[in-house]
C-alpha positions in Angstrom: 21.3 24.3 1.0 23.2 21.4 -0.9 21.0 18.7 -0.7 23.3 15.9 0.2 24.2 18.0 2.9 20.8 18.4 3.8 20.4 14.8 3.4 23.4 14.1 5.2 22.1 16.2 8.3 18.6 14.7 8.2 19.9 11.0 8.4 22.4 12.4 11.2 19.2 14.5 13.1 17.0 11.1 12.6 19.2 8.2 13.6 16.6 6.8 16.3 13.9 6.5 13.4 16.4 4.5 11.2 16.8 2.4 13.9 13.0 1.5 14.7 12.6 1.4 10.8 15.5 -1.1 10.6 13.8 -3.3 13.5 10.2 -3.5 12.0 11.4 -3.6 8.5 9.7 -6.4 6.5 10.7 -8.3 3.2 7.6 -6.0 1.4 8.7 -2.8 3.1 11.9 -3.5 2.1 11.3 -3.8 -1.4 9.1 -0.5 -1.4 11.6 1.6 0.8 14.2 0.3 -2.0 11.7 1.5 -5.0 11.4 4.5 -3.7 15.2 5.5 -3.6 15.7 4.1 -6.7 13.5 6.1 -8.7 14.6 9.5 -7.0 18.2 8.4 -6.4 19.1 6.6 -9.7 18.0 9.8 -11.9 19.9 12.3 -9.8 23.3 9.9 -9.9 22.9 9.8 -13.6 22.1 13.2 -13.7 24.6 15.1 -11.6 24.3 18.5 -13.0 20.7 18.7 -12.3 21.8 18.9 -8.6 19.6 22.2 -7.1 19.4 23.7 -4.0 16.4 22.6 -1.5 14.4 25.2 0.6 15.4 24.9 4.6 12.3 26.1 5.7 10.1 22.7 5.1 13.3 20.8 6.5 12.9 22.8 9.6 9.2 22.0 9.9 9.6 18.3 9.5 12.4 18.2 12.0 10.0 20.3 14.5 7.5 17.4 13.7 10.0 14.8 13.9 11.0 15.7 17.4 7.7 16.3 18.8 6.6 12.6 17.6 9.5 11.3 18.8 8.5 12.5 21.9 4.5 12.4 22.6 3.8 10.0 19.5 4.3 5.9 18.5 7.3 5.5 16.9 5.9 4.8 13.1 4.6 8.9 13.2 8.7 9.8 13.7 9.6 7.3 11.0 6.9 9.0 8.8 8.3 12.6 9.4 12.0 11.4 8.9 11.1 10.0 5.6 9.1 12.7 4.0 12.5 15.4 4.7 14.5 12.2 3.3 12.4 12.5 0.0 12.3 16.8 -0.3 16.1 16.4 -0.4 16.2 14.1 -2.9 13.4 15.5 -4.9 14.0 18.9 -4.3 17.7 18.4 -5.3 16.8 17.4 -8.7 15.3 21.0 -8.8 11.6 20.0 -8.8 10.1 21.3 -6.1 8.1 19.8 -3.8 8.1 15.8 -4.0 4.7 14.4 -5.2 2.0 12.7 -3.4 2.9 9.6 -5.4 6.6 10.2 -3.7 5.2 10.7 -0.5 2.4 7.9 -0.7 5.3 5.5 -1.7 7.4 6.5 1.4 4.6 6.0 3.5 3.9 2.6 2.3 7.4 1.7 3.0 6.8 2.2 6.5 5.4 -0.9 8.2 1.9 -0.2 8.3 0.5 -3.9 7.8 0.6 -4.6 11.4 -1.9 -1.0 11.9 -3.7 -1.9 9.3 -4.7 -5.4 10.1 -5.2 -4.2 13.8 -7.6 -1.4 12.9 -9.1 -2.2 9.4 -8.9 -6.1 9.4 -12.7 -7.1 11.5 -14.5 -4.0 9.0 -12.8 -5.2 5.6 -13.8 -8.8 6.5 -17.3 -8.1 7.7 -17.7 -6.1 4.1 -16.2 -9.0 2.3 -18.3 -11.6 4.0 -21.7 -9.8 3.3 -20.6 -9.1 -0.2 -19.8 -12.9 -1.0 -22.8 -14.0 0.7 -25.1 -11.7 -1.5 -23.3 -13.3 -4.2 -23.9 -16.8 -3.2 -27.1 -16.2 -2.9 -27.6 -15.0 -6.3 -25.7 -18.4 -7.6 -28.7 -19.9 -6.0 -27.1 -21.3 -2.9 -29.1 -21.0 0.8 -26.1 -19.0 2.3 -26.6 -16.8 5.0 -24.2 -14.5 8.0 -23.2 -15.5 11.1 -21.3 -13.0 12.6 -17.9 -13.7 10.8 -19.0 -17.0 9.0 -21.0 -17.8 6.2 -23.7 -20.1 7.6 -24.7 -22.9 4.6 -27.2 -25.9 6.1 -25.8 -26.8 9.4 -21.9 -25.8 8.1 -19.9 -22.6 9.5 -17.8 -21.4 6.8 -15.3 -19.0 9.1 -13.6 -15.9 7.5 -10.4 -15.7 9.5 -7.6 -12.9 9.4 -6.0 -13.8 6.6 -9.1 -13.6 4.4 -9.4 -9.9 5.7 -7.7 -8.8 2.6 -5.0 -6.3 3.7 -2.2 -7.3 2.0 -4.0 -7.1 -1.4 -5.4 -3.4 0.0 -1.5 -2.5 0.7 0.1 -4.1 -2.8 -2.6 -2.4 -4.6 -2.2 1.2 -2.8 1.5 0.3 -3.8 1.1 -0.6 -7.4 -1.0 2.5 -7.6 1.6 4.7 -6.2 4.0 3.3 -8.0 2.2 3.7 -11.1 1.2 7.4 -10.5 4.8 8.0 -9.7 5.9 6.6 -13.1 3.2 8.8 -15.2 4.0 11.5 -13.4 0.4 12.0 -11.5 -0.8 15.0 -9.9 -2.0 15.1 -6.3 -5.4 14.8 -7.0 -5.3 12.0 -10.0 -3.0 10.0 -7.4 -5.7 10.1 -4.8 -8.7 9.0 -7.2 -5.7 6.0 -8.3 -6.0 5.4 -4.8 -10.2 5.1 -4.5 -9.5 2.9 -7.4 -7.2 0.6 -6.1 -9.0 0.2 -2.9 -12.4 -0.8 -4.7 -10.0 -3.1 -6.4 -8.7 -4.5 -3.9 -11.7 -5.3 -2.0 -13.6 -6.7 -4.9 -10.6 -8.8 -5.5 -11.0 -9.8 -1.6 -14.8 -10.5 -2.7 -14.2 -12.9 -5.5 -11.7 -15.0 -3.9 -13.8 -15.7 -1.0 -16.4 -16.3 -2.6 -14.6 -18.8 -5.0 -12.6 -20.1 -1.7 -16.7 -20.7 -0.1 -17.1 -23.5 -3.4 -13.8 -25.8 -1.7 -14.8 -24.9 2.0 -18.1 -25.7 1.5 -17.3 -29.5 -0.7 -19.1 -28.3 -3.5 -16.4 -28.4 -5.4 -14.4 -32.1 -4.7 -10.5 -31.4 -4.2 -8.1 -33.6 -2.3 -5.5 -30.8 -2.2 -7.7 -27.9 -0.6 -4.5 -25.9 0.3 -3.2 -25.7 -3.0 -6.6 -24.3 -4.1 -6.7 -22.0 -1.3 -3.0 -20.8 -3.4 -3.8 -20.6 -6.6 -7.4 -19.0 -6.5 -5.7 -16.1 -4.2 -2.8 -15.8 -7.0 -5.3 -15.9 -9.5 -7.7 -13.2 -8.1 -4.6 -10.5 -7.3 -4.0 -11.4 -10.9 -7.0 -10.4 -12.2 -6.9 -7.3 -9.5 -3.5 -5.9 -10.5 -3.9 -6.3 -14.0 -7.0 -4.5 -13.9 -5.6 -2.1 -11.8 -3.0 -1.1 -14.6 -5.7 -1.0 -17.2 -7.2 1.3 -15.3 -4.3 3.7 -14.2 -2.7 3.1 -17.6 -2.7 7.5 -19.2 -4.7 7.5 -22.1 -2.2 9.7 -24.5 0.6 11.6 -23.0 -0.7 14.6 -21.8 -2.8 12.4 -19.8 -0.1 11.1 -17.9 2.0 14.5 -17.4 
């Protein structure tokens, strides 16, 4: 089948998903639903005699899955579904097969998972990160000890609230890796070691910022503007994160990227 009539039929068959996609869409999503056309839709418009046929038989399956999630699943599992036949058009039409995991991984992160994430992984990411900067601490010398989700130093409660959970470093660095593993041209199983990667990244970047953020929580460090510290140490640690995260990712020669 042509794939822009395949692609045609799929945004026709999945109208309702658009719709929920377009109602929880968020400035990141946004910007990571928009990477992802761009990289498969740019090359093919530039390209236009590379245009191939795609295989019906995996669009069928996706439909068959998009319909039954529409029907006995939450709305994000139908979004999924609908995304993944929007990416074997476009990939497929540029006569490459099946899309990679980086593809696919990149459409999933454009859905908007942050919400799931922070419902599900946000109390066991900040129970790591609190245990991890307290052992820390404690090697620096200081007397710090857990309390649930606190640091406990003398008589002081040092809380860990959401937004020291860490999930929107775990989701930009899943994206950056993604991202990158789409770029070098990663296989399936290089992708999902980038992955392991950037989520030990991620939460050691989590780590070091808290445990730097303790210092200003805890006076020892004497600041009048505690909020702009609170910005620039978590700017500074993603920093650090992502640009480690490249050096890591970064292929070695070119076959090591193909």
């Amino acid at each position: 089948m042509n794939p822009w009539l395949a692609l045609g039929l799929i945004a026709a068959a999945c109208w309702n998903a658009w719709l929920d996609l377009a109602a929880r869409l968020d400035a990141a999503s946004a910007a990571s639903l928009l990477l992802v056309v761009g990289a498969i839709a740019v090359p093919a418009l530039l390209r236009p005699a590379s245009v191939h046929a795609v295989s019906t038989g995996p669009l069928v399956v996706l439909l068959s899955i998009y319909i039954a999630a529409s029907v006995f699943a939450p709305p994000i599992f139908a979004m999924a579904s609908a995304l993944m036949a929007v990416c074997w058009c476009l990939h497929g039409g540029r006569g490459q097969g099946a899309p990679r995991a980086a593809l696919i991984g990149l459409a999933l992160l454009a859905l908007p998972i942050v919400p799931t994430l922070e419902f599900y992984g946000a109390y066991p990411v900040r129970l790591a990160a609190i245990e991890a900067s307290a052992g820390l601490l404690r090697m620096n010398g200081l007397a710090v000890g857990v309390d649930g989700l606190a640091l406990r130093f003398g008589d002081e409660l040092i809380q860990f609230d959401a937004p020291c959970s860490g999930v929107h470093m775990l989701w930009t660095c899943w994206f950056l890796a993604s991202a990158l593993a789409w770029a070098y041209r990663f296989g399936t199983w290089r992708y999902g070691l980038s992955l392991l990667i950037a989520t030990a990244l991620a939460i050691a970047g989590n780590v070091v910022r808290a445990t730097s953020l303790f210092y200003v929580e805890a006076g020892l460090i004497d600041s009048r503007d505690a909020g702009w510290l609170h910005e620039g140490i978590g700017l500074v640690a993603f920093a650090i994160t992502a640009a480690l995260l490249f050096g890591v990712l970064k292929p070695r020669s070119r076959a090591a990227g193909a």
